[in-house]
N, CA, C and O of each residue as an XYZ file, in Angstrom:
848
protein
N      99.162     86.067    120.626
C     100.337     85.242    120.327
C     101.365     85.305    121.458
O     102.037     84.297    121.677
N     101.516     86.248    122.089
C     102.991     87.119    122.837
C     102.209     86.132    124.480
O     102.974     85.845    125.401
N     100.948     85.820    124.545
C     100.451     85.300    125.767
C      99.781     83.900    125.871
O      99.201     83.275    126.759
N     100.134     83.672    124.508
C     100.307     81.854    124.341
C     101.482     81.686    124.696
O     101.766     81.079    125.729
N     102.335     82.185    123.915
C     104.100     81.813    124.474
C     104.271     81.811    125.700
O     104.634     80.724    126.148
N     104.120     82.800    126.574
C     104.345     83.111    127.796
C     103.851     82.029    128.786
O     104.407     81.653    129.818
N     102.367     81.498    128.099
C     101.392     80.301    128.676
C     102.655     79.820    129.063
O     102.749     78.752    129.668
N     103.462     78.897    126.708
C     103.922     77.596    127.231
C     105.263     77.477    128.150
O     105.679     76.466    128.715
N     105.840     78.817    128.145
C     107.248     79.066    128.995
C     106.717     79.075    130.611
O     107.444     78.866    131.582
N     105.413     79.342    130.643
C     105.326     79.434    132.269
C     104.967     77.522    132.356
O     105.210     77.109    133.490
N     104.575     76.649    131.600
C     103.987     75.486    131.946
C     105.462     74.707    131.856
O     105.860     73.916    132.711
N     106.002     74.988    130.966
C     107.542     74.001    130.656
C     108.522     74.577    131.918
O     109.065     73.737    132.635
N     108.732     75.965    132.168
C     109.354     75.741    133.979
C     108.738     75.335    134.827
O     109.425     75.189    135.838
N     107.240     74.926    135.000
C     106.726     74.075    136.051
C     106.853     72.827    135.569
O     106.741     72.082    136.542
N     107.053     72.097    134.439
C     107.498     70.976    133.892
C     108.530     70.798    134.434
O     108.367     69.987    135.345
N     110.145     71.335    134.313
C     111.424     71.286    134.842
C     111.138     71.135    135.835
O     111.224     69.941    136.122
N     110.614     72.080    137.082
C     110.606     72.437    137.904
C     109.761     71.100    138.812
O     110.015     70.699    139.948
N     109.038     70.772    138.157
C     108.265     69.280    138.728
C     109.328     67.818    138.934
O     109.766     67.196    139.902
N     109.431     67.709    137.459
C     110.758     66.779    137.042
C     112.084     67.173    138.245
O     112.424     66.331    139.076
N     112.676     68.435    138.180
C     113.593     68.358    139.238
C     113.303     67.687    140.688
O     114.018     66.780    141.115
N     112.464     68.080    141.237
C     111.639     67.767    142.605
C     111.489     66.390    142.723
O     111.842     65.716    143.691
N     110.935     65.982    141.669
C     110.819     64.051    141.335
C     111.992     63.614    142.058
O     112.183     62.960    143.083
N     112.832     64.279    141.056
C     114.384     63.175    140.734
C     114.977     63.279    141.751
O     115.492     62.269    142.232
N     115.093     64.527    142.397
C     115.269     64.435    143.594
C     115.455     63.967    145.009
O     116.402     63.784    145.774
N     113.630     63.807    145.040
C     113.238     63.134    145.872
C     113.554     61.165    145.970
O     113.785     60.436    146.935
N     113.384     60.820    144.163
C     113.935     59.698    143.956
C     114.877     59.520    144.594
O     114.748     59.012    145.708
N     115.945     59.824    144.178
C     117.655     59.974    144.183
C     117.434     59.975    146.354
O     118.384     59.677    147.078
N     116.549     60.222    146.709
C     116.739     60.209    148.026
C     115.805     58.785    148.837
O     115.744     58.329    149.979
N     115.288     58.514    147.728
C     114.416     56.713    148.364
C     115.266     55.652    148.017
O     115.148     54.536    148.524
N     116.331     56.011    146.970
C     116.494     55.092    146.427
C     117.936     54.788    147.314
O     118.281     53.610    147.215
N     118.564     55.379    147.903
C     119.335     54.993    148.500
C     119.373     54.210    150.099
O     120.271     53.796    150.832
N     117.895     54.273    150.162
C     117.543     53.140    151.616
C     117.463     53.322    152.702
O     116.832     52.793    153.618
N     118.394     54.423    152.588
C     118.206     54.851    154.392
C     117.176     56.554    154.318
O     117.201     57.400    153.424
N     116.353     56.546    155.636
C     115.623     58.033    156.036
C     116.329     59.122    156.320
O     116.960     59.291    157.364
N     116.224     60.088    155.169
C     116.962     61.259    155.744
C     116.707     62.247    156.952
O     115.585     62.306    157.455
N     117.385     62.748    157.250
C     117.235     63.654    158.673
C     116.022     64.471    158.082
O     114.928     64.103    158.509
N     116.016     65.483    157.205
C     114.583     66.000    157.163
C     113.057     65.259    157.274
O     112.031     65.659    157.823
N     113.398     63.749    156.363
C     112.162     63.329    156.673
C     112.536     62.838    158.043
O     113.603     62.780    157.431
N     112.761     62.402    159.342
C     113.065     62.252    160.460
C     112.215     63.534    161.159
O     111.229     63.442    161.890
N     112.919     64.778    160.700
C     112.415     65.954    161.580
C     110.634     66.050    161.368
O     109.744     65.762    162.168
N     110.563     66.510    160.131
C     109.263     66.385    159.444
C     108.350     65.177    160.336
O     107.436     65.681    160.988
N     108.449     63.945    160.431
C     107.863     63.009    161.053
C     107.313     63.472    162.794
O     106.251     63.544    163.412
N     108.950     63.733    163.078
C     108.512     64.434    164.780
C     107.864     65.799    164.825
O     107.561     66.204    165.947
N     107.607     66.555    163.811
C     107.023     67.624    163.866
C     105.362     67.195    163.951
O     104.468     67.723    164.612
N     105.321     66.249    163.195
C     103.647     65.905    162.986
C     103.280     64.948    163.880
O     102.151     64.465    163.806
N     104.083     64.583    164.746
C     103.596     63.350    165.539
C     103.242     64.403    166.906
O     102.355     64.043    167.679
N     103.787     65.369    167.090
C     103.832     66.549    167.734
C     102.095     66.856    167.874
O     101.537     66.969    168.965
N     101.736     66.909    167.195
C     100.401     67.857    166.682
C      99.256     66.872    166.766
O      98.171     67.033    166.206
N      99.568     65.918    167.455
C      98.450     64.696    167.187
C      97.427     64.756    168.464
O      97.917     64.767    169.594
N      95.776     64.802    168.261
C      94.907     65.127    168.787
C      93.485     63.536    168.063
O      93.339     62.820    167.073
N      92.853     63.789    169.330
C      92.440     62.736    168.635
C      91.066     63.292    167.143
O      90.678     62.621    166.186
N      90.716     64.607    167.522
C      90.233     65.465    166.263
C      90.797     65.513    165.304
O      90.254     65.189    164.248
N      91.886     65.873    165.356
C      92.883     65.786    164.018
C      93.128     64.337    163.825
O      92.721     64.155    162.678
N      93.492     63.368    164.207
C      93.363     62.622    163.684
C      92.231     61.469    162.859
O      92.230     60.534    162.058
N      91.096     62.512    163.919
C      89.547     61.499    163.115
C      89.761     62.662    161.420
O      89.604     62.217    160.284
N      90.121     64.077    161.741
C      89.767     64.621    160.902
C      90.866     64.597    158.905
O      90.546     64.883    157.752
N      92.443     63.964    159.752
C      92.771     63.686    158.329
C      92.436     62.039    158.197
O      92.827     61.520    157.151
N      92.020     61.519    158.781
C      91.511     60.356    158.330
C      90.594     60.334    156.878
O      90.610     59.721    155.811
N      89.728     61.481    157.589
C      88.775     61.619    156.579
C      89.432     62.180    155.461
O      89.676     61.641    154.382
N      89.692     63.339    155.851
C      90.555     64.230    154.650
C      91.049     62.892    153.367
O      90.687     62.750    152.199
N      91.867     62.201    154.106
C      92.903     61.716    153.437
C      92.158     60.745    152.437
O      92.700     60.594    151.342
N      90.998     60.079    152.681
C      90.146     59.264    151.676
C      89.286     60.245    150.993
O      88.282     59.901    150.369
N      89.671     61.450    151.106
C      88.820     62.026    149.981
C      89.471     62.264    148.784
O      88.831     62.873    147.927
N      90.714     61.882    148.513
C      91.449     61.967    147.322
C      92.184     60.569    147.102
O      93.281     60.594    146.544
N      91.542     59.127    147.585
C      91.720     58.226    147.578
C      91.592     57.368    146.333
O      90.609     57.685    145.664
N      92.147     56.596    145.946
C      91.322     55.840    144.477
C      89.671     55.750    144.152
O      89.216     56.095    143.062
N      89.192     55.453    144.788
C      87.765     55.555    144.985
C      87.321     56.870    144.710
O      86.325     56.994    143.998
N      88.041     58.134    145.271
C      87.080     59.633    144.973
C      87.796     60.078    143.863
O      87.143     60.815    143.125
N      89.560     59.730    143.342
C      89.916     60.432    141.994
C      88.754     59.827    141.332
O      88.134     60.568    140.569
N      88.230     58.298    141.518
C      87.754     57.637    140.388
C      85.965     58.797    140.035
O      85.487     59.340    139.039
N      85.641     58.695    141.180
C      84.207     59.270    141.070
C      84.438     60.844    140.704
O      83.720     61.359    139.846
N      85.558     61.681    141.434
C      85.135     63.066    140.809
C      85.947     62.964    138.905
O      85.947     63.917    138.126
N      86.554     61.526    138.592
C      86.956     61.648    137.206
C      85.453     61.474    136.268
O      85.085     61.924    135.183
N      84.744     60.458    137.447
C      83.319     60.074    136.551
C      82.727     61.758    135.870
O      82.816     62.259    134.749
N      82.084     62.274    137.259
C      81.861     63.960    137.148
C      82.300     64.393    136.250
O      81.742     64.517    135.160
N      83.510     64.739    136.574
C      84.303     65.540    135.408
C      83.864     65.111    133.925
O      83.075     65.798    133.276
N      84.311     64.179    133.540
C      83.972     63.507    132.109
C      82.745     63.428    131.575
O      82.553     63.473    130.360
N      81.562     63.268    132.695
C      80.488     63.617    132.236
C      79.699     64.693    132.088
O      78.644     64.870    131.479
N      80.560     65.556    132.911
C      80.661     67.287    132.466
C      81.128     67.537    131.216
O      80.352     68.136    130.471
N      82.160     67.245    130.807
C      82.889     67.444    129.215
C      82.385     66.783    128.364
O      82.642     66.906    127.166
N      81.509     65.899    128.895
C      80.637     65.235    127.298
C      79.502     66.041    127.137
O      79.070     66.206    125.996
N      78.845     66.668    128.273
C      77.593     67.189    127.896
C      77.945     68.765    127.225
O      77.251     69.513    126.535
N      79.403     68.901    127.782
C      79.409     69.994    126.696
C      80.262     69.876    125.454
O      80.771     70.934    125.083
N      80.515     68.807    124.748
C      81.157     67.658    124.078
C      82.514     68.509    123.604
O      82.963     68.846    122.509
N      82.939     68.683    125.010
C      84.811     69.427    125.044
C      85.066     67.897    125.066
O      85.037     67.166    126.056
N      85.336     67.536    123.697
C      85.938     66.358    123.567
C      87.542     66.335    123.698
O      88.247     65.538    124.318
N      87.949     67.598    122.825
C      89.469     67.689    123.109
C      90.317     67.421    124.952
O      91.321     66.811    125.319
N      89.347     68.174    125.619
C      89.416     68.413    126.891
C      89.315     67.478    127.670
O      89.766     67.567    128.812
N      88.366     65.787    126.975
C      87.899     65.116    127.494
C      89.782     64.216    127.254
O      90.550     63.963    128.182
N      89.977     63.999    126.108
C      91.008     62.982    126.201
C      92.380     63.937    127.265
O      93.228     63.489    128.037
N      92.153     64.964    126.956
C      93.545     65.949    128.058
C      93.319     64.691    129.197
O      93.886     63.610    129.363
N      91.984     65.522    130.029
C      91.928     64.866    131.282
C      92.206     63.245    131.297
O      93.217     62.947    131.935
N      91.541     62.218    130.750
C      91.922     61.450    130.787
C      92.911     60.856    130.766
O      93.185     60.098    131.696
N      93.780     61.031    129.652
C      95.192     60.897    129.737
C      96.137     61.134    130.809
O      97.119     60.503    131.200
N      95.511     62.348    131.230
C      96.617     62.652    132.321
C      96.000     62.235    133.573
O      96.834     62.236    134.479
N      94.783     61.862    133.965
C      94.764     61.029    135.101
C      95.189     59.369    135.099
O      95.551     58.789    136.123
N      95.101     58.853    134.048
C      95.206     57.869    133.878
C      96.765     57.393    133.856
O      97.193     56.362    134.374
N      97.446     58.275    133.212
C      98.999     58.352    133.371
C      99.472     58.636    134.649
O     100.406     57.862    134.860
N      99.297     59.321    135.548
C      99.279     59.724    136.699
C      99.540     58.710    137.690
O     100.466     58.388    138.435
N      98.193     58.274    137.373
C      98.118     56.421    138.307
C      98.311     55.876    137.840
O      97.811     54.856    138.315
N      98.844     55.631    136.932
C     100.069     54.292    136.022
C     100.760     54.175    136.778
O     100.940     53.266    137.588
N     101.607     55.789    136.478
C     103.010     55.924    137.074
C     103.389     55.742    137.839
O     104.424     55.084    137.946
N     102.725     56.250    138.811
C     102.907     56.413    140.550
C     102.765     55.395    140.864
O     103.179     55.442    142.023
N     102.361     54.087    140.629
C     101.572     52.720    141.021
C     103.440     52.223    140.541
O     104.395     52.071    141.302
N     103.397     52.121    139.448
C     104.550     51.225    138.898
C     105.728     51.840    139.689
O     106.458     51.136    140.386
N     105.892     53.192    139.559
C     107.483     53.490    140.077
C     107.357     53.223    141.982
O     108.385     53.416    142.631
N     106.388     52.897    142.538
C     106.425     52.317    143.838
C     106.768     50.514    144.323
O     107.238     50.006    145.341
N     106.282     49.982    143.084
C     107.073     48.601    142.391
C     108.351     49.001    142.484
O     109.003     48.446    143.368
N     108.983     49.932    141.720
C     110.013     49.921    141.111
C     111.185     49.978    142.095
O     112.228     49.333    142.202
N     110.472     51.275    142.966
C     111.699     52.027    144.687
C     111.593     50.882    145.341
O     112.579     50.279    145.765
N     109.934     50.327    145.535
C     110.196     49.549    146.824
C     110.676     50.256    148.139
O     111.388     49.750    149.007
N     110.264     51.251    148.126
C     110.396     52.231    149.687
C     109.975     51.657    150.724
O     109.497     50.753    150.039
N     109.676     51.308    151.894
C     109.361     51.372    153.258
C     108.614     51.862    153.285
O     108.721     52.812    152.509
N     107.197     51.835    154.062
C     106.293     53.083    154.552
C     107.025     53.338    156.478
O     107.721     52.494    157.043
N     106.700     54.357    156.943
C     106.963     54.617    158.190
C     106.384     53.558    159.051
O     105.280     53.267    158.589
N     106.616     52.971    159.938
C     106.460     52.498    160.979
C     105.246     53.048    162.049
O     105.336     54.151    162.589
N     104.267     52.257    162.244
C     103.142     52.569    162.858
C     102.133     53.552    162.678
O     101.605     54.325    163.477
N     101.901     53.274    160.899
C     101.183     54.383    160.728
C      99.439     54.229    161.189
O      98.870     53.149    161.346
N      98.746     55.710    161.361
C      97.486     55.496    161.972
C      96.196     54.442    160.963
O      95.190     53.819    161.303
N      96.892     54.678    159.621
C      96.033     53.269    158.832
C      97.081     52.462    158.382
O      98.265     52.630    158.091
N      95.867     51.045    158.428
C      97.110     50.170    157.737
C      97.158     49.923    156.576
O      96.099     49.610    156.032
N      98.069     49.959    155.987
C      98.913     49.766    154.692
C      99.813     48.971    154.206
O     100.810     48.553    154.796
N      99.489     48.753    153.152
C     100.813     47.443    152.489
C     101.297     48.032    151.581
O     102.485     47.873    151.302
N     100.671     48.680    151.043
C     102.025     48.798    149.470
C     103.444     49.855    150.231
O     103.721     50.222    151.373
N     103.938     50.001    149.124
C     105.274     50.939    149.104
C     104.947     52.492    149.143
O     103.835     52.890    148.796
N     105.852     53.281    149.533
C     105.933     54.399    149.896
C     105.823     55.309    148.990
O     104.873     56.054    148.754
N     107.293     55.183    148.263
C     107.542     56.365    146.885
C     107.053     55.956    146.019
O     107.155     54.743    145.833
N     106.172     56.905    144.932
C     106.311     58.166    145.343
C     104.653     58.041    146.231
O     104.193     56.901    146.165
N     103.939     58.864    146.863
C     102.885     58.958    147.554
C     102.048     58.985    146.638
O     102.183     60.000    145.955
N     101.030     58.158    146.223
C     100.008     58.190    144.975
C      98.966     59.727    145.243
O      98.683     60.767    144.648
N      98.698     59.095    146.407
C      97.603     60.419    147.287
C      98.707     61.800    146.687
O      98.059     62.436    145.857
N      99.734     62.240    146.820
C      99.974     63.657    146.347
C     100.212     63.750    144.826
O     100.042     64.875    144.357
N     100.523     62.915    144.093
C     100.462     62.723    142.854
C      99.367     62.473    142.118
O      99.408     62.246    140.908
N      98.390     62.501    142.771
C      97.002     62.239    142.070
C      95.803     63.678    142.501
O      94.712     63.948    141.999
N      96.599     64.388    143.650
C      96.156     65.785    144.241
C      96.483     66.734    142.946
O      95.758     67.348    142.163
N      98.461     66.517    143.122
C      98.478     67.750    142.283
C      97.905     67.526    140.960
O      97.315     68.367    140.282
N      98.161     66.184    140.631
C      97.433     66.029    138.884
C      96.142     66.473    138.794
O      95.940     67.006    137.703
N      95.134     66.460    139.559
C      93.727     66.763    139.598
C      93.795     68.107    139.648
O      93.212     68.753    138.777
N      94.443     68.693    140.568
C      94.201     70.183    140.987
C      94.762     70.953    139.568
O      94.081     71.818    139.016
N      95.992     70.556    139.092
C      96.464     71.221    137.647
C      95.707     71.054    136.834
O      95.259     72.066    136.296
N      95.285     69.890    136.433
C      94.224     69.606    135.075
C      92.867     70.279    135.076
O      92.323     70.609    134.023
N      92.253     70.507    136.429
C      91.288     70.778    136.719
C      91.351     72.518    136.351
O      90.657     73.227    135.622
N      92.398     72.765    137.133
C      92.867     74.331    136.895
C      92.536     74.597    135.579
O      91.632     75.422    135.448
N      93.058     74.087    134.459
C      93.495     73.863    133.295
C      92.392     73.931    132.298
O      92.515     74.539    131.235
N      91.528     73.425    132.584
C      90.399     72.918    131.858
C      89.184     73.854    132.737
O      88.417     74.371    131.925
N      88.914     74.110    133.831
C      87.879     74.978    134.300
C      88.157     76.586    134.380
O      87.835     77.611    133.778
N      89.015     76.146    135.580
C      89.076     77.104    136.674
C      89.912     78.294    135.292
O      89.087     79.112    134.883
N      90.835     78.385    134.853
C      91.243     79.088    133.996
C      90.017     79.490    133.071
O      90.041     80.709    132.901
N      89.521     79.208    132.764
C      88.382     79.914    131.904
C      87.111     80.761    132.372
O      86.304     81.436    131.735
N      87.258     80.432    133.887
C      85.998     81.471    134.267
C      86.710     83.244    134.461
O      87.772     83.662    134.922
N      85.321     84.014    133.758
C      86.083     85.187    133.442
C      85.832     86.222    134.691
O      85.948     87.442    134.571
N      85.514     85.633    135.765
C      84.675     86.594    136.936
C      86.383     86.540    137.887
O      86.983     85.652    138.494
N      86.580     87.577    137.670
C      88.103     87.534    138.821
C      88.570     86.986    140.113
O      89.626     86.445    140.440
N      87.415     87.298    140.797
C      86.961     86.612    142.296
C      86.509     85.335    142.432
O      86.446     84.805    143.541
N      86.044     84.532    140.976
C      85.942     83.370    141.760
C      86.980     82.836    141.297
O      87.442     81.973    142.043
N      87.690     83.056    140.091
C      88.779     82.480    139.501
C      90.109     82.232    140.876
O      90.760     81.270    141.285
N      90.012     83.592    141.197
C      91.517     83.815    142.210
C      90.664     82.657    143.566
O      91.529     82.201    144.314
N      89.266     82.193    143.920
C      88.992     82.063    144.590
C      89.322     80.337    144.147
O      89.928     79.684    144.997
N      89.054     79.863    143.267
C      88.952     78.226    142.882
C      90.549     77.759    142.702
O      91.063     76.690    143.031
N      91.135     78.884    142.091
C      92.399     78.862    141.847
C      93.725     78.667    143.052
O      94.775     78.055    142.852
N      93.301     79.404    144.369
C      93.168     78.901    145.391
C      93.297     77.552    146.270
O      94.220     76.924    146.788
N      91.815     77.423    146.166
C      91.451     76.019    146.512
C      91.878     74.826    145.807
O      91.654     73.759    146.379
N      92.635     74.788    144.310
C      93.535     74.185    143.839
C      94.619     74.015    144.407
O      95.144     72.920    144.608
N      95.106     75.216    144.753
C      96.692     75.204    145.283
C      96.834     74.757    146.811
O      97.884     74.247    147.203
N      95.763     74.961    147.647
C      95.357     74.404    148.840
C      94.979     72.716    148.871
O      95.551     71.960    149.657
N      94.420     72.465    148.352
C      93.986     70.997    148.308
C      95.071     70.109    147.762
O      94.648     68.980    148.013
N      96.601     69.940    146.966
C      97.112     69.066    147.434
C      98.095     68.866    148.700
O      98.529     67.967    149.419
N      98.175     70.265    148.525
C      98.974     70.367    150.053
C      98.311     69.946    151.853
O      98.810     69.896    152.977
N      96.918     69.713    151.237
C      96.452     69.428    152.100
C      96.496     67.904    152.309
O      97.082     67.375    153.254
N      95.919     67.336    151.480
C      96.396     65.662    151.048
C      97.648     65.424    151.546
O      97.752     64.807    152.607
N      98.394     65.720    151.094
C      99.973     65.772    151.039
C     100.281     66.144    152.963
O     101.374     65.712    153.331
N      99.478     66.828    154.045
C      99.958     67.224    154.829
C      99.312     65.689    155.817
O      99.960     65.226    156.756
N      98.319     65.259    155.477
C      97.358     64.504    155.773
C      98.093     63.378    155.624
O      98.168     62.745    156.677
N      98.812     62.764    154.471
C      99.864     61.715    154.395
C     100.877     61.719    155.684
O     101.066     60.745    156.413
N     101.363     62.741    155.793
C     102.557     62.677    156.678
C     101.896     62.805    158.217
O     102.501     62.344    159.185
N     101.152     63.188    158.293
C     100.481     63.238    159.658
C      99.825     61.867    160.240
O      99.632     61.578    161.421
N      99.550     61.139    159.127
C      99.049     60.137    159.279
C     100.552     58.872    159.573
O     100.298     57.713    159.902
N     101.647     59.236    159.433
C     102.496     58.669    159.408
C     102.211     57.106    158.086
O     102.146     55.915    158.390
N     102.130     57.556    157.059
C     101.594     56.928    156.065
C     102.915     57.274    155.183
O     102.952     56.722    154.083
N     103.708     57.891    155.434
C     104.671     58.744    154.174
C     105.656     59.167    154.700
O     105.160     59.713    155.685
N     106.812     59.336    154.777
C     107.708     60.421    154.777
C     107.501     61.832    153.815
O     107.051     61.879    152.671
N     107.972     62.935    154.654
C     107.953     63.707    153.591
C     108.488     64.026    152.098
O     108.056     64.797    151.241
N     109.588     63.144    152.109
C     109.752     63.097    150.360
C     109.128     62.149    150.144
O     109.831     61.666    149.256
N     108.238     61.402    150.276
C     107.420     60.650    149.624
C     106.408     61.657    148.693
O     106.122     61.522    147.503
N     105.873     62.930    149.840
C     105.079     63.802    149.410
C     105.124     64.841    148.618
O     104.233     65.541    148.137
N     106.696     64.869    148.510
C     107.634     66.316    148.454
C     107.473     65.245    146.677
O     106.589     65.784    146.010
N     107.923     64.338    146.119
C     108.142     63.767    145.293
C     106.981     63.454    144.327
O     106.914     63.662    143.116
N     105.885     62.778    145.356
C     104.502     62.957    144.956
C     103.785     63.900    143.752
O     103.306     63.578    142.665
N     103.948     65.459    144.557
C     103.703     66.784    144.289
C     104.956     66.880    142.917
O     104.686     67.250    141.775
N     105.985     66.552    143.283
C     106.666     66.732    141.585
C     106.472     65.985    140.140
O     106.788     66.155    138.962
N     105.649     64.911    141.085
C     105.995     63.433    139.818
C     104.502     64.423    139.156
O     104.350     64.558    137.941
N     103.260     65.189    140.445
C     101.999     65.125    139.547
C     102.181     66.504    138.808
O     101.304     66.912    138.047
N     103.377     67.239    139.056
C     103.291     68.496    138.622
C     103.477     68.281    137.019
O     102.714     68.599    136.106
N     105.069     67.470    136.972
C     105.248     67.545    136.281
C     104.671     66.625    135.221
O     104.986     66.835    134.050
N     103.703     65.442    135.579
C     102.553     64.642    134.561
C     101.643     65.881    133.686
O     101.574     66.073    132.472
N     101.074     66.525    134.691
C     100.017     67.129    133.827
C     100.107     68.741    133.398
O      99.161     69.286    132.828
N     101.209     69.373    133.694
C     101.901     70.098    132.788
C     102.834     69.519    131.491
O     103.052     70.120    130.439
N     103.290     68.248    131.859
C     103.821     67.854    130.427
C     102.655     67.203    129.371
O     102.766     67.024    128.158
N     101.280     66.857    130.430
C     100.392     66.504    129.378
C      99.876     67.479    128.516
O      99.929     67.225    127.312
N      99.297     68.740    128.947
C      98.819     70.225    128.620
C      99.655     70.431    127.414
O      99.135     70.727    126.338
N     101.284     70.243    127.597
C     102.267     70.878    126.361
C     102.450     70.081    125.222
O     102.873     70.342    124.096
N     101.881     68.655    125.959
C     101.791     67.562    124.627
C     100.627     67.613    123.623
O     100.631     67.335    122.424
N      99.396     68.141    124.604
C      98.195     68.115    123.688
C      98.457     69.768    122.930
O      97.795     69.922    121.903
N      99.071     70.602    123.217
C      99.292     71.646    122.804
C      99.948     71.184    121.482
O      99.370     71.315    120.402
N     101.400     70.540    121.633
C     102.078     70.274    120.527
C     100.910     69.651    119.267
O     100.538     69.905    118.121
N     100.711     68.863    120.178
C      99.389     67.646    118.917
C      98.159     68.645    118.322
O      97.400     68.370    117.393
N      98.175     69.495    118.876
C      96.839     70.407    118.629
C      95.633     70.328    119.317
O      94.908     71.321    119.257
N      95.280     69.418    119.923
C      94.709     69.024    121.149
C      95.112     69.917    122.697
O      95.896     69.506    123.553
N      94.399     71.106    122.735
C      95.176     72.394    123.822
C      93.972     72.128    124.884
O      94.000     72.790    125.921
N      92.625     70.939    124.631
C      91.508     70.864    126.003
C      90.306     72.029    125.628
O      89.251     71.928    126.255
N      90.414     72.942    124.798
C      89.287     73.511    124.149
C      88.411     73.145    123.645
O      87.268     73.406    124.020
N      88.633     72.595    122.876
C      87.472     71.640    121.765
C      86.791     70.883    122.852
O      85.897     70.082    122.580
């Protein structure tokens, strides 16, 4: 009981804690002009540009693209049916699917700018960065539903890891690519934190906790 609670108090300050970061970052697109950090941030990564690194987040960066959330969601789901974690099945769904609602519509909504001469071309809007909002949502849910349940210590701390590594990697891959400002990414990472930790506490509330 004493380490369910603790669960939902550690998931609802990464809830806040997501939500703050959002609004934030909002509150900083929405006023039109580029702030000096994202400015610095930009010349830091334009700094570092090789033509390896750049074949190499090219790639990076379409591996968490609409096309691969869509296929590793296929995976996933057809992992949870064969072990008919049905509860687990609507978690995930929901919260990927909300995820890329959101992020799609509230980039309608800012109407941000993307940076100027980025290495791919692009049309839509900036805020929030779908690519880090669809990282962290995957990497949490995934956490959530797998990686938390394996009982072997070493691979847990090891996958658990590679969660926390992989949107930051996306996310570093955006800005390098000059595809983003960094609060695009910085915002990204809050909008997905706080999606699929508030999904986890909703299916919790409903009774739906991704077990079943």
């Amino acid at each position: 009981m004493q380490s369910e609670i603790h669960r939902k108090k550690v998931l609802l300050f990464l809830n806040l804690t997501g939500l703050a970061l959002f609004l934030s970052m909002a509150s900083t697109a929405l006023q039109g002009k580029v702030p000096s950090f994202d400015k610095v941030a930009a010349a830091s990564f334009a700094s570092l540009h090789t033509p390896f690194l750049d074949r190499f987040f090219v790639v990076t960066t379409h591996l968490n693209g609409m096309l691969a959330v869509l296929l590793v969601s296929i995976a996933v789901s057809m992992l949870l049916i064969g072990k008919r974690r049905w509860k687990a099945l609507k978690l995930y769904l929901f919260t990927i699917i909300t995820a890329a609602m959101v992020a799609s519509l509230l980039k309608l909504f800012i109407c941000r700018e993307r940076p100027k001469e980025g290495l791919l071309d692009l049309s839509s809007y900036a805020f929030p960065s779908w690519h880090a909002t669809l990282s962290a949502t995957l990497a949490l849910i995934v956490y959530t539903l797998f990686v938390s349940k394996i009982r072997n210590g070493a691979a847990r701390i090891f996958f658990g890891l590679f969660l926390l590594f992989w949107p930051m990697l996306i996310g570093f891959s955006r800005i390098y690519l000059n595809l983003h400002w960094s609060s695009d990414v910085l915002g990204g990472w809050g909008l997905g934190l706080f999606i699929a930790t508030g999904s986890v506490l909703l299916f919790d509330i409903s009774g739906d906790n991704g077990d079943g």
